[in-house]
C-alpha positions in Angstrom: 0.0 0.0 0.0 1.2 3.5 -1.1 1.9 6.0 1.7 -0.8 8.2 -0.5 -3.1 5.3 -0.3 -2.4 4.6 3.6 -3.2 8.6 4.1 -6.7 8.4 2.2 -8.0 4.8 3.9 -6.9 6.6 7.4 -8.6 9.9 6.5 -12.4 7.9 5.8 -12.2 6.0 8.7 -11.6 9.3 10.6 -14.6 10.3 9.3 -17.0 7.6 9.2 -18.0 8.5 13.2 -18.8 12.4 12.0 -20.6 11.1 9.6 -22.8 8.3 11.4 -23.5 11.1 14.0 -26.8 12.5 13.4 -28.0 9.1 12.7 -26.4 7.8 16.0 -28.5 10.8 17.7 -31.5 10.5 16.1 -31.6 6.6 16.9 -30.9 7.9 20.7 -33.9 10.0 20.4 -36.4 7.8 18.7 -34.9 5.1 21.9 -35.9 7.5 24.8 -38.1 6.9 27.1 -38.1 3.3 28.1 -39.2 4.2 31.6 -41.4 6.7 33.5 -41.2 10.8 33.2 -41.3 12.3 35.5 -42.8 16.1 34.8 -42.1 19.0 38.0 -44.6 21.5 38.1 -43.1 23.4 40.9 -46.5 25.1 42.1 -49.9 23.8 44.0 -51.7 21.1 42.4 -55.1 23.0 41.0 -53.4 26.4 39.7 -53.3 27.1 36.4 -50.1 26.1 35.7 -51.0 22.0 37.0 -53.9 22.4 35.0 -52.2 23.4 32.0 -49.4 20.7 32.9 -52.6 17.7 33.6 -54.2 18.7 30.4 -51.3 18.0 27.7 -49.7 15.5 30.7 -51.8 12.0 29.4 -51.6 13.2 25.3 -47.9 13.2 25.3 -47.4 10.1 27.2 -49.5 8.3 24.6 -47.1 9.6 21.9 -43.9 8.7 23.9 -45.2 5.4 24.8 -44.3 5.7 28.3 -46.3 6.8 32.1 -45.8 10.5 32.9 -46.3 11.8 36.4 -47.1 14.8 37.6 -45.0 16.0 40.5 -46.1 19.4 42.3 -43.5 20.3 44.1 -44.7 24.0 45.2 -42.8 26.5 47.5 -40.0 29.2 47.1 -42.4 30.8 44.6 -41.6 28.1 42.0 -37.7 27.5 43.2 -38.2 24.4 44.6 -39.3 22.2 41.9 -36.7 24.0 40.1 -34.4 23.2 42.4 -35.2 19.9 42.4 -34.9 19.9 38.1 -32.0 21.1 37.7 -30.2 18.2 40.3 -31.8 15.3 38.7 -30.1 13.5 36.0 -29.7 14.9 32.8 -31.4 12.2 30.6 -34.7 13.4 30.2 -36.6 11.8 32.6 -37.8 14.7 35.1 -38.8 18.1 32.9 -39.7 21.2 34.4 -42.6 22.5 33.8 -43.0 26.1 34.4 -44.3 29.8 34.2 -41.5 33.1 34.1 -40.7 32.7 37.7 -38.0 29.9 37.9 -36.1 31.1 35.3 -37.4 34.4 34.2 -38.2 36.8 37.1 -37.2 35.3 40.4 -33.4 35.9 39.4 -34.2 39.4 39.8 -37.1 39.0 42.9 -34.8 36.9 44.8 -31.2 37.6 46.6 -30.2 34.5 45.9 -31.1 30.5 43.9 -30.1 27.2 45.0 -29.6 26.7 41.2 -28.5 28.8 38.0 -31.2 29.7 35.7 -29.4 29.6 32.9 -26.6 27.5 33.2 -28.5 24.7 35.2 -31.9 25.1 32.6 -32.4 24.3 29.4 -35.8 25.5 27.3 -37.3 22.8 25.8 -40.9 24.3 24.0 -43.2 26.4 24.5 -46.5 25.0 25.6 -48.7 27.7 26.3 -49.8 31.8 27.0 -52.0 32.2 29.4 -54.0 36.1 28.7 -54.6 38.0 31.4 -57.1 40.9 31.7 -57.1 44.3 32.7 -60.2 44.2 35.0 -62.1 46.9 37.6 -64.5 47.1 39.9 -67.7 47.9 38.1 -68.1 51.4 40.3 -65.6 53.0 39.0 -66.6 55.7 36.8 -64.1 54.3 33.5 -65.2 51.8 30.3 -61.8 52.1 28.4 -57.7 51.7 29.2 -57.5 54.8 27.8 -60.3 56.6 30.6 -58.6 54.6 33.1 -55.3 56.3 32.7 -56.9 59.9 32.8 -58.4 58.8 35.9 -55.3 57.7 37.3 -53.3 60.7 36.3 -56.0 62.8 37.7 -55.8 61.1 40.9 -52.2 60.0 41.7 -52.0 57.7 44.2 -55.4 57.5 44.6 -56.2 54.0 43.0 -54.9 50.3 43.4 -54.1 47.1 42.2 -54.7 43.9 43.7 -52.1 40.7 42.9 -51.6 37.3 44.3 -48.3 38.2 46.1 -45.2 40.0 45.7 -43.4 38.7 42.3 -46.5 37.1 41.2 -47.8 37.1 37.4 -50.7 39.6 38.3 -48.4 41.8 40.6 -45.5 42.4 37.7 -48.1 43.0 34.7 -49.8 45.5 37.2 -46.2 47.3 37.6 -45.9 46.7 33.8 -49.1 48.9 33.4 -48.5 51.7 36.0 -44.5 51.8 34.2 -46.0 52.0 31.0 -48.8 54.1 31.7 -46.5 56.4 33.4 -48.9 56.4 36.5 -49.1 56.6 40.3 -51.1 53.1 41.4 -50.5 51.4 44.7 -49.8 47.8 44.8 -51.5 45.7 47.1 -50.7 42.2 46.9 -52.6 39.3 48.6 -51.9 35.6 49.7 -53.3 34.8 46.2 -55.6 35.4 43.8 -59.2 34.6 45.7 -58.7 37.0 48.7 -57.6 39.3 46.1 -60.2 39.3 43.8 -62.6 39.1 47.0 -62.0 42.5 47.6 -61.7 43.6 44.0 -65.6 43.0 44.0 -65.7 44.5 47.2 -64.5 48.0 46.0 -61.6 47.9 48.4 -59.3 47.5 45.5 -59.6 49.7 42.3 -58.4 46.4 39.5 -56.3 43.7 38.9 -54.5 41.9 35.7 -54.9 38.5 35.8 -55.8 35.5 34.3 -58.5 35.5 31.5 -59.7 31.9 33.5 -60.0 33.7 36.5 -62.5 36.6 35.8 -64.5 35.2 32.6 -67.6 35.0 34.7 -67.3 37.5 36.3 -66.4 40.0 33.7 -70.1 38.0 31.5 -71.9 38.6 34.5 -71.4 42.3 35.0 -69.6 41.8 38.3 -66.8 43.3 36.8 -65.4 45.6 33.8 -63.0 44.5 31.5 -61.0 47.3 29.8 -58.4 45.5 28.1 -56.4 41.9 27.4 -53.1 41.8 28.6 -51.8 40.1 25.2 -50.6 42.0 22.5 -54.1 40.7 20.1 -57.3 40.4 21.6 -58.4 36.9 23.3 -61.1 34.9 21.2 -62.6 34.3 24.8 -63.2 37.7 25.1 -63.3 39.1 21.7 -65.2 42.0 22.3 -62.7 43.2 24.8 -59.8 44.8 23.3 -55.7 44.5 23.7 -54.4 47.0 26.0 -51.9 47.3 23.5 -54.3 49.5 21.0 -53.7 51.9 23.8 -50.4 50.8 25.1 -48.3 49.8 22.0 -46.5 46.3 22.4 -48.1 46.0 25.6 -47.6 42.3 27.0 -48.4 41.4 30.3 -49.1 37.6 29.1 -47.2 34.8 31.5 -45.8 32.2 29.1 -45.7 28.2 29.9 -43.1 26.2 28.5 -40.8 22.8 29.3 -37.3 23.1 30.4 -34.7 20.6 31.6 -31.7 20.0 33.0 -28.3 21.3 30.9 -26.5 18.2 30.0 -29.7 15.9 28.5 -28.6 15.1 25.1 -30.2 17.0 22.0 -31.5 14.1 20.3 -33.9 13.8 23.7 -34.5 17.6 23.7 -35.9 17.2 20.1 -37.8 14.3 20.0 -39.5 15.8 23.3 -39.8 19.2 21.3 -41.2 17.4 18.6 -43.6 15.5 20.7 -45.1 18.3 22.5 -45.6 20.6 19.3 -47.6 17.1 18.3 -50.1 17.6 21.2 -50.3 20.9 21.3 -51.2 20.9 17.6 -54.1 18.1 18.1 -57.6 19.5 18.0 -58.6 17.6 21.2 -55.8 20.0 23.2 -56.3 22.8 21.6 -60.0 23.2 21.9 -59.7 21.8 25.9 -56.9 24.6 26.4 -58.8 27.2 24.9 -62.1 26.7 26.4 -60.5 27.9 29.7 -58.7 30.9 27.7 -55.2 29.4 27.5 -53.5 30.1 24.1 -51.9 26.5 23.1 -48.6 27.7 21.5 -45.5 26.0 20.7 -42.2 26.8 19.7 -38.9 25.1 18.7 -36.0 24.7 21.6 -34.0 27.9 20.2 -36.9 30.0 20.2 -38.2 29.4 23.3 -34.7 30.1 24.7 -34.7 33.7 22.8 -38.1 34.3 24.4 -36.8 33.3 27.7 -34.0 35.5 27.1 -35.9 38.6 25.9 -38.6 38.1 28.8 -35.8 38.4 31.5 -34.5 41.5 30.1 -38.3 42.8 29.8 -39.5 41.8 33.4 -35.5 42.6 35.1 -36.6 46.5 33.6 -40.0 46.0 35.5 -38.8 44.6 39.0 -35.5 47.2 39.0 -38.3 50.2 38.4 -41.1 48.6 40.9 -38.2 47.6 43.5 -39.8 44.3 44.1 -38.1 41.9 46.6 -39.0 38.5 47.4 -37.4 37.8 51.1 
């Protein structure tokens, strides 16, 4: 054998392994799971997140061919399921998932996180938006976003927002609202969203932004005024209701549910899962079951949900830093 020969029969079996490589990975993808997943949602069983999780929960297990159990592991305002993510094994087999808090806002809430959020975390896809709505009690004497803000500016200080607790979805699009708004509203935040929206129809609080699911009946009854979704399009729940973003432009005070897991699982895992889930959440079964409680089914691939989580920090960071929100 030439030396010229010897140098081309050692250059291809260099590169049969590069070669074989995507198929190796996508046979390692098409392999996984031959056991149990287990899925965190790092909240109370019956919130909206759980729900969300329970409802798209039994679909994708039938696609994956394997059990997948829902594990609420609440507390820490979404740390500790987090927590308990991001030090499990990276092979797929425990997901995350969550809303903006373990990854998004509570970096910037919170002095400190038993885990990184980025480095620890890795976006998987998008499941979901859940709208919230700009809603009042139905005294006050305003029928648009655009009335409401006079008012405001015309009393400063004078009117409130109720939230479900310091860092919480409703508290930071409230602070998203006064920032934008460029108006002097108190924050009163409650141990949740029923005590809070006790006193909304009370009149002991002036309004709230929160979930669509929440104050649908309430908002069809008359009980209370909606002035505007917190999405940047108008909700098909409420259709009649428009964005606060015809008023506020690129308004978007929307919490967004996605799928993360712990750095390290391989890729072929992270996009069969991907694939999977955009599978569900395209079925017509899902989608009508999500939107008939006014969640948005939306999906995403891996990278975009990682810019959104990216962009979201940088959006909601702004908002805490202005509100001076802290989470003890």
């Amino acid at each position: 054998m030439t030396a010229l020969l010897r140098r081309r029969v050692l250059a291809a079996s260099l590169a049969l392994p590069v070669l074989a490589l995507p198929g190796v990975l996508h046979a390692q993808g098409e392999s996984w799971p031959t056991k149990p997943i287990r899925l965190v949602v790092p909240f109370a069983a019956g919130g909206g997140a759980d729900l969300v999780a329970r409802a798209i929960s039994g679909p994708l297990a039938k696609r994956l061919g394997q059990p997948i159990i829902v594990d609420n592991r609440a507390g820490g305002g979404g740390t500790t399921g987090a927590d308990a993510v991001a030090k499990a094994p990276a092979d797929g087999y425990t997901l995350l998932y969550t809303t903006p808090g373990p990854q998004i806002t509570n970096p910037y809430l919170m002095a400190k996180l038993p885990y990184d959020p980025v480095a620890d975390l890795i976006p998987v896809a998008r499941v979901a938006v859940v709208p919230n709505v700009l809603v009042v009690n139905k005294d006050l004497p305003v029928k648009s976003v655009k009335e409401l803000i006079q008012y405001a500016r015309a009393h400063p200080g004078k009117l409130n927002f109720a939230s479900a607790g310091i860092g919480s979805s409703s508290h930071l699009a409230g602070e998203l609202f006064k920032a934008r708004a460029g108006i002097d509203i108190v924050h009163v935040p409650y141990r949740g969203t029923g005590p809070a929206l006790q006193d909304l129809l009370a009149g002991n609080v002036s309004m709230a932004i929160d979930s669509i699911a929440v104050y649908r009946a309430l908002i069809e009854s008359g009980a209370l005024k909606a002035l505007g979704v917190a999405t940047p399009e108008r909700s098909p729940v409420l259709p009649n209701v428009p964005a606060v973003a015809e008023e506020l432009a690129g308004f978007d005070g929307a919490p967004v549910n996605y799928i993360s897991v712990r750095s390290g699982t391989p890729r072929a895992v992270i996009e069969r899962l991907n694939r999977e889930v955009n599978a569900v959440l395209d079925s017509a079964e899902v989608r009508s079951s999500l939107q008939a409680s006014g969640v948005v089914p939306k999906g995403s691939t891996p990278q975009e949900m990682a810019a959104q989580v990216k962009s979201e920090a940088a959006k909601w960071k702004h908002v805490i830093q202005l509100s001076g929100a802290r989470v003890e």
